[in-house]
N, C-alpha and C positions, 0 to 999 in steps of 0.2 A: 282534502287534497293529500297526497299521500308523498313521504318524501323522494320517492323516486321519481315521482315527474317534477316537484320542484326543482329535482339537484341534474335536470339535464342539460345538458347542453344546446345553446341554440343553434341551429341550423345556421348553415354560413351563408355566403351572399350567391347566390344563382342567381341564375338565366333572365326568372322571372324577376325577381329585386330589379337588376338593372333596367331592363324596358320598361316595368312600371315606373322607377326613375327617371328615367329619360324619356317616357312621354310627359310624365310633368311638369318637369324642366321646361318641355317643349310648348304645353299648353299655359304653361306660367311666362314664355317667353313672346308667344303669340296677342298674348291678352293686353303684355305691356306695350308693344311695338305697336298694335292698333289703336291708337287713340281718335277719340272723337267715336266711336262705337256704337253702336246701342245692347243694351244688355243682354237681351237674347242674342244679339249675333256672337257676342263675347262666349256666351254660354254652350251655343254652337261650336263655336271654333276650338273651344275647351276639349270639347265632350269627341270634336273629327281628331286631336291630337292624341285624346285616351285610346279612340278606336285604332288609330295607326299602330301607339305602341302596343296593345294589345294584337293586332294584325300583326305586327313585326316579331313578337314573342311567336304565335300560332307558327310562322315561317319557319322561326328558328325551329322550333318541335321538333319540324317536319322533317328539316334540313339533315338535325342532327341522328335523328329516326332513320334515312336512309343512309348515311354517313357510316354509322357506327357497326352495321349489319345488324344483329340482333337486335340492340337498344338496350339499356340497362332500365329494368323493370323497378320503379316505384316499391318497397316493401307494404305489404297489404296492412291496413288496421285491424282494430279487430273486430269492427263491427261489420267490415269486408268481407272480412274471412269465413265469421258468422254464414255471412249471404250465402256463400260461395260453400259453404260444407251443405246448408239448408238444400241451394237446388242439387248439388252434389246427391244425398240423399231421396231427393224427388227424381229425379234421373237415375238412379238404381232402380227406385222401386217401381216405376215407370218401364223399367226393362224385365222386371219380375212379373209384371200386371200382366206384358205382352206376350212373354215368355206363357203364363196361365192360361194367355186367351187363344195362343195357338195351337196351346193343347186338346183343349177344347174345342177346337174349330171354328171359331168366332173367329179366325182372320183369317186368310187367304196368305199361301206360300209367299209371293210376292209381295204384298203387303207386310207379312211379316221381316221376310228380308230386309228390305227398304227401309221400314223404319227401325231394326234391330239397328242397322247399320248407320241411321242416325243420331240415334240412343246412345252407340256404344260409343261413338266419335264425341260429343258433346261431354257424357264421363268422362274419355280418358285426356280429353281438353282442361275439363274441372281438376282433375287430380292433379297435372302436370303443373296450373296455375297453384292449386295448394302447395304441391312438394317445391316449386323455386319460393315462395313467399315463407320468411323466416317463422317457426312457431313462437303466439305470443306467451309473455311469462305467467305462470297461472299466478292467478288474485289468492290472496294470503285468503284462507277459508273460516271464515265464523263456524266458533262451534255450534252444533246443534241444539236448540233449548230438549231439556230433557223434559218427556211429560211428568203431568203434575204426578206427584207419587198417594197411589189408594191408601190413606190409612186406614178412615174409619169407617164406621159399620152402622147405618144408625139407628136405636136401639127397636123405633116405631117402627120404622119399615122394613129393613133391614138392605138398606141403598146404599151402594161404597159412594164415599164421598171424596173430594182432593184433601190435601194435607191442610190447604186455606182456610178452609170451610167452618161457617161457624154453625152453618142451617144446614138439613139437609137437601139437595138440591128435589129431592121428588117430594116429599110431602113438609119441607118447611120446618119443620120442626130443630129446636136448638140441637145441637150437636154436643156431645159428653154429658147432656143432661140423661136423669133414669124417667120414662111417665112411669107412672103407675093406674 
């Protein structure tokens, strides 16, 4: 774990916190007030007051979604973001492919049109999601192992060997020893 996610801060109390509060509340207050029960209906009745507040959270979403005109967008992860450069990528080269094939006459005017134009809509969809979605911080980089370094020579075969080496790795034989 690395100290920058230890040392963040937690998210404060939203939308979601509350309904899921208060449908528990609700299904803890249901369970009590019915007495004499049978266990599954408890469990039932539990499980219709999750569903509510989970329904009632869904509403707010939605409510707030047409409220606010735009809607403030979630900032992307990064495993997100990943996704979204990947088909970003695929949806280029998918316009390069067609771009090829209409040169070549494998598609038809029409066809080409049509789907450029789906092509291109879908990209400049992909990028505009990239560019509001914050970039994330790049990962502190490990160096590189460096390869092993050739010292030796060895004297049988004449096989470079790594600096480790006490054999040589092609015919076996000790390494700084002389045959004769």
């Amino acid at each position: 774990m690395s100290s920058e996610t230890s040392t963040e801060q937690p998210a404060s109390f939203t939308a979601g916190h509350f309904f899921v509060l208060l449908s528990m509340i609700s299904a803890t207050a249901a369970v009590v007030v019915s007495k004499h029960t049978h266990p599954v209906a408890l469990l039932l009745i539990s499980a219709a007051a999750l569903a509510a507040g989970y329904t009632a959270y869904a509403l707010h979403r939605a409510l707030m979604g047409l409220s606010s005109g735009e809607g403030e967008e979630e900032p992307l992860g990064v495993r997100q973001r990943e996704i979204l450069e990947q088909e970003k990528t695929l949806v280029l080269r998918a316009i390069k492919d067609l771009e090829f094939d209409y040169g070549m006459k494998k598609v038809s005017e029409g066809d080409y049109a049509d789907m450029l134009e789906r092509l291109r809509g879908r990209a400049l969809l992909l990028m505009q999601q990239l560019e509001r979605a914050p970039v994330p911080k790049p990962e502190a980089k490990r160096p590189a192992k460096k390869p092993k370094a050739v010292v030796g020579v060895c004297t049988r075969c004449g096989t470079r060997n790594e600096a480790d080496a006490r054999f040589c790795k092609q015919c076996g034989d000790r390494l700084g020893s002389v045959n004769t």
